[in-house]
MARBA-218263 format. One record per residue (C-alpha): residue number from 0; residue in one letter; chain; x, z, y. Coordinates in steps of 0.05 Angstrom, whole numbers, always signed. Layout:
PT resi resn chain      X      Z      Y
PT  NUM    A     A      X      Z      Y
...
# end
This chain:
PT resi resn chain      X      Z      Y
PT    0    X     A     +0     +0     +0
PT    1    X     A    +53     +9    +54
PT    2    X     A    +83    -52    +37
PT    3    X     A    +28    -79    +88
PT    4    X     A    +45    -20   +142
PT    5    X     A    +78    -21   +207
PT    6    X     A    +89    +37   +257
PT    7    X     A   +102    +31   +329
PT    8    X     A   +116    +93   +377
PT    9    X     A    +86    +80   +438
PT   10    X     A    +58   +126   +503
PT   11    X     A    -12   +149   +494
PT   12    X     A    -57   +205   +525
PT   13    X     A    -32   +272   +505
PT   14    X     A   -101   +290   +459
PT   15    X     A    -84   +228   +421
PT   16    X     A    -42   +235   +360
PT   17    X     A    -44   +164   +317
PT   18    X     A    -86   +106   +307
PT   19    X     A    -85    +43   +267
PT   20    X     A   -104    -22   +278
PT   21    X     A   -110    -84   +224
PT   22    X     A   -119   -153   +218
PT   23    X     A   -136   -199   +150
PT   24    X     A    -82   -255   +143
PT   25    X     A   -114   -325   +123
PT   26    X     A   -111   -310    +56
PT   27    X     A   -144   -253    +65
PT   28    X     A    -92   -189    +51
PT   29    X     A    -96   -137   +106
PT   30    X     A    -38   -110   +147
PT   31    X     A    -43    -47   +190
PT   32    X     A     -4    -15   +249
PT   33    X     A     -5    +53   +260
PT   34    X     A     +9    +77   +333
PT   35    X     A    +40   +151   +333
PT   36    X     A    +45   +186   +397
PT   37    X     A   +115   +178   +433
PT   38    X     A   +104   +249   +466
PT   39    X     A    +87   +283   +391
PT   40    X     A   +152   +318   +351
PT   41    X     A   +174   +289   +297
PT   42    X     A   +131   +330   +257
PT   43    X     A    +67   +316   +292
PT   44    X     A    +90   +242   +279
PT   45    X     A    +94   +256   +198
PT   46    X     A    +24   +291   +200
PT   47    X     A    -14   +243   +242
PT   48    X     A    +26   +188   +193
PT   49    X     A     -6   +221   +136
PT   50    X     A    -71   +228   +167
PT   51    X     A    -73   +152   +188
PT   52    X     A    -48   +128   +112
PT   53    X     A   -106   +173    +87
PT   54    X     A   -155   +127   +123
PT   55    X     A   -129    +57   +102
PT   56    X     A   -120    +94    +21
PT   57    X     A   -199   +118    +31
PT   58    X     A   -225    +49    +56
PT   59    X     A   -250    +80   +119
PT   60    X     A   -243    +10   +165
PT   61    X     A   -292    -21   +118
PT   62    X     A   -342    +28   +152
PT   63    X     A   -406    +33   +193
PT   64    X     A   -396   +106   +214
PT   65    X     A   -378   +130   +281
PT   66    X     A   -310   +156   +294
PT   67    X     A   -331   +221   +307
PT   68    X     A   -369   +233   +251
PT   69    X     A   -315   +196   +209
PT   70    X     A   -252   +242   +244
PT   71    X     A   -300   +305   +223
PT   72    X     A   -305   +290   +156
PT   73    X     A   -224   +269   +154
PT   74    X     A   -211   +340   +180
PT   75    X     A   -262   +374   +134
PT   76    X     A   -241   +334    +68
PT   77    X     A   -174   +311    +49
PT   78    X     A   -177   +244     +8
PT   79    X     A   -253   +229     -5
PT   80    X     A   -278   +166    +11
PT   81    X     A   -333   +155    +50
PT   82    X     A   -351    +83    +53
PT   83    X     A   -384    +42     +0
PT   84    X     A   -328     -1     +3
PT   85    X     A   -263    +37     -5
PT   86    X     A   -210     -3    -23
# end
């Protein structure tokens, strides 16, 4: 899975830890980028690495549910997906 995962450090708001982005190649593989905070510690950059991998492993960009509600059940649950179409 990390084959198809890039990570770029770049300035974002200080309540902002990580996010990823993807994109579906013409043949149809997906490739993400996670963003991780430049202002985090290095350990704030392994957790909110973690955190972002456990979304693309659960399938969660496949979903329909808001990102609040989706970021509460992350935080409550480790690993569970919650999309019908976890990869």
């Amino acid at each position: 899975m990390t084959e198809n995962v890039q990570v770029k450090i770049i300035d974002m708001p200080h309540r902002v830890h990580g996010a990823t982005a993807y994109f579906i190649d013409t043949s149809g593989e997906l490739f993400y980028t996670i963003f991780l905070n430049a202002h985090d510690s290095c350990e704030q950059h392994h957790n909110s690495y973690n955190h972002e991998l456990e979304h693309i492993s659960n399938g969660d960009f496949s979903c329909m549910i808001p990102l609040e509600d989706l970021e509460i059940a992350r935080h409550q649950s480790v690993a569970t997906p919650l999309c019908a179409f976890a990869e």
